[in-house]
Structure formats: structure tokens, C-alpha cells
C-alpha positions as CSV (number, residue, x, y, z in Angstrom):
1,X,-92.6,11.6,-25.6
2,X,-92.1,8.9,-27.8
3,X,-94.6,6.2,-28.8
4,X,-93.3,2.3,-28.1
5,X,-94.1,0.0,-30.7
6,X,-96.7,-1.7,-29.2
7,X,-98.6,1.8,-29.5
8,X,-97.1,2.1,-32.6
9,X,-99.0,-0.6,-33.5
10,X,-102.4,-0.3,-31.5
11,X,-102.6,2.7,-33.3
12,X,-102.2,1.7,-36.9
13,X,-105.0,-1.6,-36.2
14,X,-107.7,0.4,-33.9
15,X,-107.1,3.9,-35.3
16,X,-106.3,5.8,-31.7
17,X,-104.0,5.7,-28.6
18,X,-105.5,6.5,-25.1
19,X,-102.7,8.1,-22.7
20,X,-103.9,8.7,-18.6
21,X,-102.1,11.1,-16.7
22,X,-100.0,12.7,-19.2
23,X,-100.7,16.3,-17.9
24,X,-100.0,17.1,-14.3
25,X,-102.6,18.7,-12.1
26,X,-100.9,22.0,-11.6
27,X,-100.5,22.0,-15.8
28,X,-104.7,21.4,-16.0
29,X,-105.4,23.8,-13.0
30,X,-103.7,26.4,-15.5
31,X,-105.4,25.3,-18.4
32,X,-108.4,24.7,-17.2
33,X,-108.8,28.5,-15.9
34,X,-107.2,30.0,-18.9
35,X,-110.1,27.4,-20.8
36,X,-113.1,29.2,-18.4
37,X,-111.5,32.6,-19.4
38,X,-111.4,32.7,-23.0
39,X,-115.2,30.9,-23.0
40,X,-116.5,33.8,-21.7
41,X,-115.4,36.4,-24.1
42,X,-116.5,38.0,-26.8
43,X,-114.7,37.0,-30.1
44,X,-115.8,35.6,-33.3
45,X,-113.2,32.4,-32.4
46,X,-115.7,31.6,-29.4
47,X,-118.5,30.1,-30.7
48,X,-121.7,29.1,-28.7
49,X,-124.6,26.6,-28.3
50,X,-128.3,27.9,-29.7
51,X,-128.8,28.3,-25.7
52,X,-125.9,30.6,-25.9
53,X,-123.8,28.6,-23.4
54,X,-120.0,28.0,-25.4
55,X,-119.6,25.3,-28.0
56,X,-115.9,26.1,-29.4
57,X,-113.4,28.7,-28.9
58,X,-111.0,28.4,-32.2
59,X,-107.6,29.4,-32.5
60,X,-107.2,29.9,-28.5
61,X,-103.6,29.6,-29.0
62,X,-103.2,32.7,-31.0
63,X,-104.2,35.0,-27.9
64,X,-103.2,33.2,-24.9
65,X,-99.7,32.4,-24.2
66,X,-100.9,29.2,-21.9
67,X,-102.6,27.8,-24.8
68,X,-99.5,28.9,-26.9
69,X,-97.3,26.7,-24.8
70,X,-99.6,23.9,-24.7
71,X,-99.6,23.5,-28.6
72,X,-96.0,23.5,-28.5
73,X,-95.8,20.9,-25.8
74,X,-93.6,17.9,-26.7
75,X,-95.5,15.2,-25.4
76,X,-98.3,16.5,-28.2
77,X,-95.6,17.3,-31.0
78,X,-93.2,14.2,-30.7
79,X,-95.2,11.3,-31.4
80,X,-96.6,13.2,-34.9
81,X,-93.2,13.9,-35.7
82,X,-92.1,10.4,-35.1
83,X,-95.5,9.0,-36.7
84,X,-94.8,11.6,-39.8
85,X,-91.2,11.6,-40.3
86,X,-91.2,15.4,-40.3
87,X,-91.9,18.9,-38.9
88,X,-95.7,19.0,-37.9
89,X,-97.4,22.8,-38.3
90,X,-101.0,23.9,-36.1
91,X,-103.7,23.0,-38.9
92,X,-106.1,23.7,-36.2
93,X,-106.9,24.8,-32.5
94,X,-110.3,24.0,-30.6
95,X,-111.2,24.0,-27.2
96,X,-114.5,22.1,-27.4
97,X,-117.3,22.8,-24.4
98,X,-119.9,20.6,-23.5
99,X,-121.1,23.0,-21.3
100,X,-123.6,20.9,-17.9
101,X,-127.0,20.3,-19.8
102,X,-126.7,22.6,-22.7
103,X,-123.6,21.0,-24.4
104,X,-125.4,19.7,-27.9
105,X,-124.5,16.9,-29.8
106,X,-121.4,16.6,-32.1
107,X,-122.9,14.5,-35.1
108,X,-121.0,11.0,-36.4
109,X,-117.9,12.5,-38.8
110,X,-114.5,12.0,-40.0
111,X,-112.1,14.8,-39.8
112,X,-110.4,14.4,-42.3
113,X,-113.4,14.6,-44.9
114,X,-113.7,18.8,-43.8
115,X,-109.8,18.8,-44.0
116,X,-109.9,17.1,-47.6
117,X,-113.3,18.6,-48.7
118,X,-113.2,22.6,-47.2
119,X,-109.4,23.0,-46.8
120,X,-108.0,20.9,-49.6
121,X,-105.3,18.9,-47.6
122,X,-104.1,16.3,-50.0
123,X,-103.8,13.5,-47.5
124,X,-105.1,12.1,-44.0
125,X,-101.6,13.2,-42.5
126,X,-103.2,15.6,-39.8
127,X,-104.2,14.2,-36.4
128,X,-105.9,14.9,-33.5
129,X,-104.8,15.0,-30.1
130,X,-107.2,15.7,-27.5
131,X,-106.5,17.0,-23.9
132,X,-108.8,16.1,-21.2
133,X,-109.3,19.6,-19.1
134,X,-112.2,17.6,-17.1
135,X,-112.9,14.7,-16.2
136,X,-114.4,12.6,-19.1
137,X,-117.0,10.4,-17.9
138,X,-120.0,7.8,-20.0
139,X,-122.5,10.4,-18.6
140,X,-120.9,13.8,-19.7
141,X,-120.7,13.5,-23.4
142,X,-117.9,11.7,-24.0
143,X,-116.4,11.1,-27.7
144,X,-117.3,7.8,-29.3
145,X,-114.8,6.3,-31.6
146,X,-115.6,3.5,-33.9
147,X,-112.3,1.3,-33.8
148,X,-110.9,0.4,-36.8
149,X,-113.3,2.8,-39.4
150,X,-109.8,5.3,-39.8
151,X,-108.7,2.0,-42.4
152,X,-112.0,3.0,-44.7
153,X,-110.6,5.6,-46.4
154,X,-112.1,8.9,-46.8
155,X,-116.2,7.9,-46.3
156,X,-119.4,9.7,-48.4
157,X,-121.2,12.2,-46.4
158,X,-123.7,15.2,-46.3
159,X,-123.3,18.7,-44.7
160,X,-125.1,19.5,-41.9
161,X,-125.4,23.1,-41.5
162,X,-129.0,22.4,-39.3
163,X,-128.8,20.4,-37.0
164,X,-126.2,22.6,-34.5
165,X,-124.6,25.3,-34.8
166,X,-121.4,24.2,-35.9
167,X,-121.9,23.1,-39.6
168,X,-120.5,19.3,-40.2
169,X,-119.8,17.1,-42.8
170,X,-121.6,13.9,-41.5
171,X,-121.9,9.8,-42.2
172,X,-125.7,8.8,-42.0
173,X,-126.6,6.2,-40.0
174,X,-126.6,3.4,-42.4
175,X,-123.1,4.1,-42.8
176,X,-122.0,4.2,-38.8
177,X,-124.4,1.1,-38.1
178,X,-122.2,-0.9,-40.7
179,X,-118.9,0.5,-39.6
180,X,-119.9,-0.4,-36.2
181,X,-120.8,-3.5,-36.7
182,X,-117.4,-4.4,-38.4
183,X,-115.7,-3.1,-35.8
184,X,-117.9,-5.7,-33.3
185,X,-116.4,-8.6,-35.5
186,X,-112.6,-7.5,-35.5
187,X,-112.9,-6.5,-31.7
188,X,-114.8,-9.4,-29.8
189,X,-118.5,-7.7,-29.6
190,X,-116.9,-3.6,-29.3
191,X,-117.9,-2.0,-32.1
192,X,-118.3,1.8,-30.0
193,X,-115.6,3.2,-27.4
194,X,-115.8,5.9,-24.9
195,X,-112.3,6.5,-23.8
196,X,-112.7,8.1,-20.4
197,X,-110.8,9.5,-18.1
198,X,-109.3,12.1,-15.1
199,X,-107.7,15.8,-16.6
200,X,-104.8,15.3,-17.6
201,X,-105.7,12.4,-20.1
202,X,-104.6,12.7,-23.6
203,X,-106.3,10.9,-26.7
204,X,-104.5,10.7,-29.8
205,X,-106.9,9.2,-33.0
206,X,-106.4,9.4,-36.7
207,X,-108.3,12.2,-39.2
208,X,-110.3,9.2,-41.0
209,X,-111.7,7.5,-37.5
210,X,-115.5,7.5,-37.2
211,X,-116.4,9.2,-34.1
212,X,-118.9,11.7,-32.7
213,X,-120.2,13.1,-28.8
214,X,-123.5,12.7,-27.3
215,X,-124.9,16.0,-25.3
216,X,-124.1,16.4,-22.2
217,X,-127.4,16.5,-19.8
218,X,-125.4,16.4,-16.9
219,X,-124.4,19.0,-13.8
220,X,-121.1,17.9,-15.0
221,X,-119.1,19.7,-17.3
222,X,-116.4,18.3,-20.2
223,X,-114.0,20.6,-21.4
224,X,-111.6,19.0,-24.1
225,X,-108.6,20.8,-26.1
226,X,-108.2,19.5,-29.5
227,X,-105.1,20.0,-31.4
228,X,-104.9,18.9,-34.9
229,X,-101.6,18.9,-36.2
230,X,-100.4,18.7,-40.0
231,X,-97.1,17.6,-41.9
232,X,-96.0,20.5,-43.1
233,X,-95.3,19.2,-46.4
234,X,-99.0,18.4,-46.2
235,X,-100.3,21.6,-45.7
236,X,-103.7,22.6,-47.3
237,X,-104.4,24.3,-50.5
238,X,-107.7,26.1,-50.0
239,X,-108.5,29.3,-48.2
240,X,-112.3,28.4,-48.3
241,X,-112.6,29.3,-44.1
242,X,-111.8,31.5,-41.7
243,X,-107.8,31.6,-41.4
244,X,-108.6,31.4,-37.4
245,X,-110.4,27.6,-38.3
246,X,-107.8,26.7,-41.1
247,X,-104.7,28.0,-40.0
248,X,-102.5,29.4,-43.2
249,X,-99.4,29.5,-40.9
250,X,-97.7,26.3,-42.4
251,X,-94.4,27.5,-39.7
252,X,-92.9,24.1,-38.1
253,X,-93.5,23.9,-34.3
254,X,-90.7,24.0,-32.3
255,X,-91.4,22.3,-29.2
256,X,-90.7,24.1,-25.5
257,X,-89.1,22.4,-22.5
258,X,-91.1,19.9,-21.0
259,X,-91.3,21.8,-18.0
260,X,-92.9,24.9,-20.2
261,X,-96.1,25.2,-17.9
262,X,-95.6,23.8,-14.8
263,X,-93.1,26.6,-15.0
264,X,-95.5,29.2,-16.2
265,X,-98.2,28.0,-13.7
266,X,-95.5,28.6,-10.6
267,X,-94.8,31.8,-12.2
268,X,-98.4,32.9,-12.1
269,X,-98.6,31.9,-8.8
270,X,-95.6,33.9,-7.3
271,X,-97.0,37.1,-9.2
272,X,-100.3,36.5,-7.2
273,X,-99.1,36.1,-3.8
């Protein structure tokens, strides 16, 4: 997959592209079982809510050869490559739960400030790409994204290690009430998206944009993958967390067919009939 230039340039102006459908049912059927799997094990990758319900299973494609084949996919790997000029590497792997009515908030942050400030990356050349394993709706703790905030650099923050149980490096709300109110100005009134959507959906946003989730209070639940790749020449410098958070494995992806797991999805269903 390659990105046209009018994405090209909706990215570089609002900071994120939003892609529906991208992923085929039978592809999110698979991935959303492997997903319910590996959430209910035991591992120090899976972390979990103060309720216990999951929060974040790390490093998923490590263990699970779905997963494996999903971080390899080149409708994720392609546009990076073509936004980076080079070979991308897995910086990081997180299947993010916002389990109905226990998910818990995810605080207003930049990425790239942990990649800079924990791992040492030396620039914002890492992205995000988030697949949609549920649907994504306003009422199921959906991500909010601050259009525009990726152009202000690398922002001050604080590190939360209280508020959940995932410790962040977050922008106080001075901070995200004037970024948001820029962004009103540039955008006609919008200074907060929710990009929502069916499975399948893919969002695609820049380490330095704003964003954060509200909890989900719903019976609904919102399963999201989040692959962050890296330019290899890129790759950080500090071993300061867990290799399974901050991978050390700076190996170029190769991408896999594009068929890859509706392949693997027909195969599994042959070996259960």
C-alpha cells in the first residue's frame, strides 16, 4: 500500500491518516481471537487494569505467529518505508484493551517524548499505526487526537506513574487546552478528533501528535493493535526498559504477501474441520 499525495499531504498538515476497511473480516476474525487469547494469559507482556481486567499485552508478536504476520503486513510497512526513505524495524508491539467498563483512561501524551526521553531515539522518525480489532465507537473509549499538535515539537511533561497502571509521560492540561485551541483556529472550530470506525480500520498518526483515550464505561469492548515502527537508522540508544517494551531487534522487516493471513486464517480453518 502506498500513500497518494493528497494523504501524503493530510498527513504532514493534521499529523494522522484515517484508512476504513483496510483489513478484511476473515483477517480481524483471526486477529481478533488470537487478541482474546493472549489477554488471558499469564505473562509479564500482558499487563492489566487495577480491576485486573487486561490493559496491554506487549510484544504479542514475539509469541504468536498471527501477530507475527500482522507486523509484517505491507499495507502497515509500506507507507513508513515510503514516508522514511528506508527499512523500518518493530520499535514496539501493543495490543491495547479497553476492556467493557473497566478499560481506564490513557492520560493526554506524545509518544515520542517516552521514545526520546526512556529509550533514547534521536528523532520523531517512529510512527504509530493502529489496527481497529473492534469496532471503535464515541462511547467505547476511543483515541482523541489533537490535529496539528505533531508540528510542536517534542512538548514538556511529567511522569505519571499514579494515576494507572501503565506509567506515562503526560502534557498537563494547560498545555492540551492551548494546543486544542490552536488546532480550533487552523481547522474551522475542531480542535479534538475521534477517528472511529468498523474492524478492520487502520489509523496511522505521527510520534509528536497530542492524543489520549477516555475509559471505556460501556458493555462494549475496544480492542486496538498498535504498531510502532522505527527507521532503522533511527534506532534507539538506551536499554532503560524491558527489551519486550523497547525492542533491541533493530532487524529490517521484510514484508509477507499480501495475502499472508487470509491465507493463514483458511488454513486454520481447514485444520479445524
Amino acid at each position: 500500500m502506498k500513500l497518494s499525495s493528497e494523504q501524503l499531504k493530510a498527513f504532514d498538515e493534521q499529523g494522522y491518516c484515517f484508512f476504513p476497511d483496510c483489513f478484511s473480516e476473515d483477517e480481524i476474525a483471526l486477529l481478533r481471537a488470537e487478541a482474546d487469547s493472549i489477554l488471558k494469559l499469564d505473562r509479564q507482556e500482558v499487563w492489566r487494569e487495577k480491576t485486573g481486567a487486561p490493559r496491554t499485552a506487549f510484544a504479542a508478536h514475539t509469541f504468536s505467529e498471527v501477530f507475527g504476520l500482522l507486523s509484517r503486513s505491507p499495507r502497515l510497512v509500506e507507507p513508513l518505508r515510503q514516508l522514511f526513505g528506508e527499512d523500518v524495524y518493530v520499535h514496539q508491539f501493543k495490543l491495547n484493551a479497553k476492556a467493557a467498563f473497566e478499560g481506564d483512561v490513557w492520560q493526554w501524551h506524545q509518544d515520542y517524548g517516552t521514545w526520546a526521553r526512556d529509550d533514547g531515539m534521536p528523532e520523531p522518525r517512529a510512527m504509530n499505526i493502529a489496527v481497529f480489532l473492534d469496532e471503535v465507537m464515541p462511547i467505547n473509549g476511543p483515541l482523541l487526537l489533537i490535529p496539528n499538535s505533531h508540528r510542536q515539537g517534542v512538548l514538556q511533561a511529567g511522569h505519571d506513574k499514579l494515576t494507572t497502571s501503565y506509567p506515562l509521560w503526560t502534557l498537563d492540561k494547560d498545555t492540551v487546552t492551548n494546543l486544542a485551541r490552536e488546532a480550533e483556529a487552523a481547522n474551522g472550530g475542531v480542535g479534538i478528533v475521534a477517528p472511529t470506525g468498523k474492524p478492520g480500520s487502520v489509523l496511522m498518526f505521527h510520534g509528536n501528535l497530542v492524543h489520549a483515550s477516555p475509559p471505556n464505561i460501556t458493555p462494549y469492548p475496544r480492542k486496538i493493535v498498535y504498531l510502532t515502527l522505527c527507521a532503522v537508522s533511527n534506532h534507539i540508544t538506551k536499554f532503560t526498559r524491558a527489551e519486550w517494551i523497547a525492542h533491541r531487534d533493530f532487524t529490517p522487516l521484510v514484508p509477507t504477501d499480501d495475502d499472508a493471513l487470509r491465507d493463514f486464517a483458511r488454513a486454520r480453518r481447514v485444520a479445524a474441520e
